[in-house]
Each structure stands twice: as structure tokens, then as C-alpha cells.
C-alpha positions, 0 to 999 in steps of 0.5 A, spaced: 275 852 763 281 849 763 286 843 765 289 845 771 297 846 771 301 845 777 306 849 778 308 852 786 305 852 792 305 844 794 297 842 795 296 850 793 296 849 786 296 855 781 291 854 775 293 858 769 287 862 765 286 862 758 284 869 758 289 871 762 294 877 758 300 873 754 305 877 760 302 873 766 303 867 763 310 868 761 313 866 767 309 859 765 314 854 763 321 857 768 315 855 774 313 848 770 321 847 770 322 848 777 316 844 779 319 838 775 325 838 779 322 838 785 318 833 784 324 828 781 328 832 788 321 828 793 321 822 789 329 821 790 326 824 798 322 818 798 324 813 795 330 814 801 326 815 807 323 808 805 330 805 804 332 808 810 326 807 814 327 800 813 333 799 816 331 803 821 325 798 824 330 793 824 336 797 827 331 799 833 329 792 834 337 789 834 337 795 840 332 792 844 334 784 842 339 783 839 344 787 844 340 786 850 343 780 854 337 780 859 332 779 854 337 774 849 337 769 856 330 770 856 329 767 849 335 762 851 331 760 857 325 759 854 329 754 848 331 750 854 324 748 857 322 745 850 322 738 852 326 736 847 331 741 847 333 740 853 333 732 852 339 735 846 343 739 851 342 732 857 345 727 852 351 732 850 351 733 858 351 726 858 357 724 854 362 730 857 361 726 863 362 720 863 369 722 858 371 725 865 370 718 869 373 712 867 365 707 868 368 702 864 373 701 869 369 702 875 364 697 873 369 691 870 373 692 877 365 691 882 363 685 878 365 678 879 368 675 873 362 670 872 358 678 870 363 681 867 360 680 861 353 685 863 359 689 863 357 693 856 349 692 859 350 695 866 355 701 862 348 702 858 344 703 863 348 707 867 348 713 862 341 712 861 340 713 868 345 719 868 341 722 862 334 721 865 337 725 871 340 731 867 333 732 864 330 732 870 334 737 872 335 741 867 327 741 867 329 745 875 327 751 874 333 752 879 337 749 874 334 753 868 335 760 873 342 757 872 343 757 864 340 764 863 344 767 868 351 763 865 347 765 858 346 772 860 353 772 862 356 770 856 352 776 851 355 781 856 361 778 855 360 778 847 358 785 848 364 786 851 368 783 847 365 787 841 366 794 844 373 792 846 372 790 853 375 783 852 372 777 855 371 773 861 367 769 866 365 762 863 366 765 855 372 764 851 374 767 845 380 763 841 382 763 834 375 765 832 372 760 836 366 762 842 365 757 846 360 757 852 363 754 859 358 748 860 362 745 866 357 747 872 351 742 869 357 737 868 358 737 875 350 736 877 352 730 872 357 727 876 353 728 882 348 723 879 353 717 877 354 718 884 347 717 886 347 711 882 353 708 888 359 710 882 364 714 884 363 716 892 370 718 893 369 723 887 371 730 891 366 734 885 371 741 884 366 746 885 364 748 879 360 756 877 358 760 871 363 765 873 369 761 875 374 761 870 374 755 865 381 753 864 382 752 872 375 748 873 378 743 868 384 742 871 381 742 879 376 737 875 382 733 871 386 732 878 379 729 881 378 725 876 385 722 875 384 722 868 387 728 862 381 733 861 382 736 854 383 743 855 376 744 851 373 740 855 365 741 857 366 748 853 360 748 848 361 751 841 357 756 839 360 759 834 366 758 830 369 763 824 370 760 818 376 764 817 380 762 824 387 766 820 384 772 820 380 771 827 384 778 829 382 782 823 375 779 823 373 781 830 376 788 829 372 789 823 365 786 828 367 791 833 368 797 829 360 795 826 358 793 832 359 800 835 357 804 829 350 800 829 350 801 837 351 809 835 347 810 829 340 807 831 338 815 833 340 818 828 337 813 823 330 814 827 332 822 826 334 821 819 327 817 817 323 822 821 327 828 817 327 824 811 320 823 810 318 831 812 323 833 808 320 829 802 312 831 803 315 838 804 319 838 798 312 835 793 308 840 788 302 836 790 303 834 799 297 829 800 300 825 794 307 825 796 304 822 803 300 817 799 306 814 796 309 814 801 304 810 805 304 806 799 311 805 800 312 804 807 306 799 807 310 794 802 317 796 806 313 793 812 310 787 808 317 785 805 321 785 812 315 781 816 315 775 810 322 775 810 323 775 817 318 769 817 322 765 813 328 766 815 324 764 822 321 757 817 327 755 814 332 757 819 332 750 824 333 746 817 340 748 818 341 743 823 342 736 823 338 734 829 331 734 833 334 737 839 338 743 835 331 744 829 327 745 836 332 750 839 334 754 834 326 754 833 324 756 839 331 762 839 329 765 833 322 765 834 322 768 840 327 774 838 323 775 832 316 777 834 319 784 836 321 785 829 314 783 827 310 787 832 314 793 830 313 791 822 306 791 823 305 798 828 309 801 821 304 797 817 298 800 821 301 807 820 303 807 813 296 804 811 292 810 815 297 815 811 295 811 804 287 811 806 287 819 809 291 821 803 286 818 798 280 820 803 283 828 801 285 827 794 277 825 793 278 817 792 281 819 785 281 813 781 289 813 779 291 812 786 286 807 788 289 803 781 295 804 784 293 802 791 290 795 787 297 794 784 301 795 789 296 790 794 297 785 788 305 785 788 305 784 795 300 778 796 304 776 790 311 777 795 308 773 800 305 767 798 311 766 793 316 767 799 321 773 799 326 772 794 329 776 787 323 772 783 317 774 787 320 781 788 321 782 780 314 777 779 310 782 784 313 789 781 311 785 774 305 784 776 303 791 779 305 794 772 300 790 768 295 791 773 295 799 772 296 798 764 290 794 764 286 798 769 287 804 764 285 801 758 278 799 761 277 805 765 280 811 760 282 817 764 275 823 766 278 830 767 280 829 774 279 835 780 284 840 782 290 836 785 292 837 792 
């Protein structure tokens, strides 16, 4: 008998007799046509499902983390209990507080000329002191409650800012330059040199994460008799890189902000359509699953190494310990969604590969397939995610098929579905 021919009819492949008469088998070659225009239509179809199935799992994760202040205050507070993140944030605190009181000064005027000299000493130990105390405090849950409810303000307010809402509440924006309203832990500060016996006639301005910073630096100015600079306690934590066009810059943030707050559903509808729309299209349907399984499964490995090194390489960015510590700890935290969500796709991209196979009959070209594609991915992974490993890993992939076929050479294979 012979090979079959596939023609229409998605897993219900037509085979062609030799005996059947010459006018049943006319029609042959216009069906093997249209076959082969639908398969070049699937394999566009999938290779954009892919594509877009991708960006979806990242979407859906910016959604839930990303965008959500809650859960971003979750992962900051998280930061500020490691020890030496909140040794970084004490020493910060430390500084912009004795910037707003002249201890110098205090200190040359209680000491008797014979001690003027342990001035410097004294001074020292005043800020390690004060240092010591903002670390105990900061380790407060009380304290730590207060940092998440003024980081959790501070999202909100970017997300406002970003739909155009404009910003308020202990988070200014300013020629491209965001910066976070620090002056209620700066008042906890002022509160321990006063502890220490400097300073008890300092009538400390009261200081709260929704009060309104330039009108706490002045109160705080007029208590402490010294000139505050406008951007004092207020902690920078972003600074465009083109503050000229800090107008332009934020219209065009707002505009994608908006469109990816809108477009995560109709991504998820796009892929969900996509892929039917790629498995109904095929000649053969198990197949098209198969791949797309493939496909996914690689997709999903691909997003999960590089979110990993993103996550690895990320703290190398800062300069110290402290800020190694907090955008580890940030990073880390805001990660795992995605890479749970990666993973779960992964575990449904290889059940779809392993049930594909499973009704193909096992076949030995998907099972070479399957060892190719699983060679370019470790090799993507132990390699690290970058333009070298993505073209080494389909290289790879490539010889493996070759080979394989050269020492397995093709049996007649059953009717495909």
C-alpha cells in the first residue's frame, strides 16, 4: 500500500490509493496546495502564540506586582528587616539629622575649655549613638509598619501620577526626579539626640507620611534655626537621565502605563485565541500541540533564566552593601510571582508535549525533536541568558536532529495524526 498523503481534514488524514481511477485522484495536487498554505498559516499561528503568550505571563505578573502598591510595600518592608539594609537606611538617617542640628556647636559650648579638645570624640560617639538608636528603631515593627504605609503611598502616588492624577502626599516629582519624603523617621532621629541630654529645648515639628514635605522642612527649618535645604530628608529614588525633557518623558511613561493596565486581558484572550487558532488551522492537530508544548515549554525556561539573572546580577549595580542587600531582597521578593507563573506554564507546556507524543504513537522524529529542543534549553541555561547562548542553543538543537537522523535513518512512519 502506499505512503499516505496528507491532505484536509486536520488528524483525519486522506490517503490516496493507487488504485483508485485517475479522475479521483485529479483533485490531488490543488488539495496538497491548500494543505501546504495551511500549514505555513499554523506555523505563523504558533510561532505568534508563543510570542505573545510570553508576554502575557509577564504582563499578568506586572498586574499583580508591579502595579499593586499593597504588594510592593510588602516586598520593601520585607527589605527593610534585613539587618543590613536597615543599617544602610539608620546611617542615611543618621547623617540628615545631624545636617538639621549644629552638634558641633552644642558640644564646644557645654564643655569647659580644658575639654575642648574631646570635642571631635564626643561628636563621634553622638552619632554612633544616634546611629545605634535609628537601627533599633527601624527594627520596630511599629516603625517598619510606618515605612510601608509611606512606601505604599508613595506607589499609589506613582500610579497616580502615571494615569494622570498628578502627585501628593510625601512623594514629589520634579524635573524627572522622584524622590521619597524620609522626614517622619528623621524626627524618630531628633528624638534620640535628645535622648542623649542635646537639644532638650528642640520643639521637634510634627512630622507624618502624609503631611506635606516642603511645609515639614520649613516647620522643621524654624525649629532648628538652621537654613534646610528645600530637598531635605527627601531620598531619591529615581532620577531621569534626560530631566529636559522630563515632560515628554512622563507623557510617554503614561501613555504605556496606561496601555499595559488595558492590554493585559486582551493579551490573555489573544494567546488563548491564538493557540486555538494555530491547533485548529494545522493538517495534522496532535502535532501542532506538540510543538506548541515545545515551544512554550522553552518560552518559559527562556523568561525563568533570565528573570533569575536579572535577579543575580541586579545588586552588582550598587555601590554598597546596604543597597546590594535592598535591591536584592526587592527583586527577589517581586520575582517569584513571575517565576511561579513561568513554571505553572512550563508544567502545562510539557504535559501537552508528553499527551501529544503519547497519541502520535511515540514517533521518533518528535522524540529527536523533543531531545534537541531539551539540549538548546540546558545549554541557554547553564550558559545564562544572552544573544550567545540563544544562537549556541538553536545550533545546538540543530546538530542534534542531523545526527540523530544520520544514525537512526527513517522507518516508514503510521498514519499521522
Amino acid at each position: 500500500m502506499a505512503e499516505p498523503s496528507n491532505l484536509e481534514g486536520g488528524d483525519d488524514d486522506v490517503t490516496l490509493d493507487p488504485d483508485v481511477p485517475n479522475d479521483s485522484a485529479a483533485p490531488a495536487e490543488p488539495a496538497a496546495s491548500k494543505g501546504r498554505v495551511r500549514g505555513v498559516i499554523a506555523a505563523v499561528l504558533g510561532v505568534l502564540a508563543i510570542l505573545v503568550l510570553t508576554v502575557t505571563a509577564v504582563a499578568v505578573w506586572a498586574t499583580a506586582t508591579v502595579f499593586n502598591s499593597e504588594k510592593v510595600a510588602d516586598i520593601v518592608g520585607d527589605a527593610l528587616a534585613e539587618p543590613e539594609v536597615s543599617t544602610a537606611l539608620a546611617d542615611y538617617l543618621t547623617t540628615q539629622v545631624f545636617n538639621a542640628v549644629d552638634v558641633d556647636s552644642v558640644l564646644t559650648q557645654a564643655l569647659p575649655d580644658q575639654l575642648q579638645r574631646f570635642e571631635p570624640i564626643l561628636a563621634t560617639g553622638a552619632r554612633t549613638a544616634v546611629e545605634r538608636g535609628l537601627t533599633r528603631v527601624l527594627s520596630n515593627p511599629e516603625v517598619q509598619n510606618l515605612m510601608k504605609t509611606v512606601v505604599e503611598r508613595a506607589h499609589r502616588r506613582a500610579m497616580d501620577l502615571l494615569e494622570g492624577d498628578g502627585l501628593v502626599d510625601g512623594i514629589d516629582v520634579t524635573d524627572g526626579t522622584v524622590t521619597l519624603n524620609t522626614l517622619p523617621l528623621i524626627g524618630r532621629g531628633l528624638e534620640q539626640i535628645q535622648r542623649l541630654g542635646l537639644f532638650s529645648d528642640l520643639q521637634i515639628p510634627e512630622l507624618t507620611a502624609s503631611g506635606d514635605p516642603d511645609e515639614q522642612i520649613a516647620a522643621l527649618s524654624e525649629a532648628t534655626g538652621r537654613d534646610l535645604p528645600d530637598d531635605f530628608g527627601q531620598l531619591v529614588v529615581y532620577r531621569s537621565d534626560q530631566l529636559a525633557d522630563a515632560q515628554a518623558t512622563l507623557a510617554n511613561a503614561q501613555r504605556l502605563f496606561a496601555f499595559a493596565k488595558r492590554a493585559v486581558w486582551v493579551l490573555i484572550a489573544l494567546s488563548i485565541v491564538l493557540v486555538a487558532a494555530t491547533i485548529l488551522v494545522a493538517r495534522r492537530r496532535w502535532r501542532a500541540t506538540f510543538l506548541l508544548g515545545l515551544g512554550g515549554l522553552a518560552a518559559m525556561v527562556v523568561v525563568r533564566s533570565a528573570t533569575r539573572r536579572v535577579v543575580d546580577d541586579a545588586p552588582e549595580l550598587a555601590a554598597r552593601p546596604g543597597g546590594k542587600a535592598a535591591i536584592d531582597s526587592i527583586l527577589g521578593g517581586a520575582s517569584t510571582g513571575l517565576l511561579r507563573l513561568a513554571g505553572l506554564l512550563l508544567i502545562v507546556a510539557a504535559a501537552a508535549v508528553v499527551v501529544a507524543m503519547f497519541r502520535r504513537g511515540w514517533r521518533r522524529d518528535d522524540l529527536v525533536l523533543t531531545a534537541a529542543v531539551l539540549v538548546g534549553i540546558a545549554i541557554v541555561v547553564v550558559a545564562e541568558v544572552s544573544i550567545v547562548s540563544l544562537v549556541a542553543g538553536i545550533v545546538a538543537g540543530i546538530v542534534v536532529v542531523l545526527a540523530a537522523r544520520r544514525m537512526f535513518p527513517a522507518t516508514p512512519a503510521p498514519s499521522p495524526v
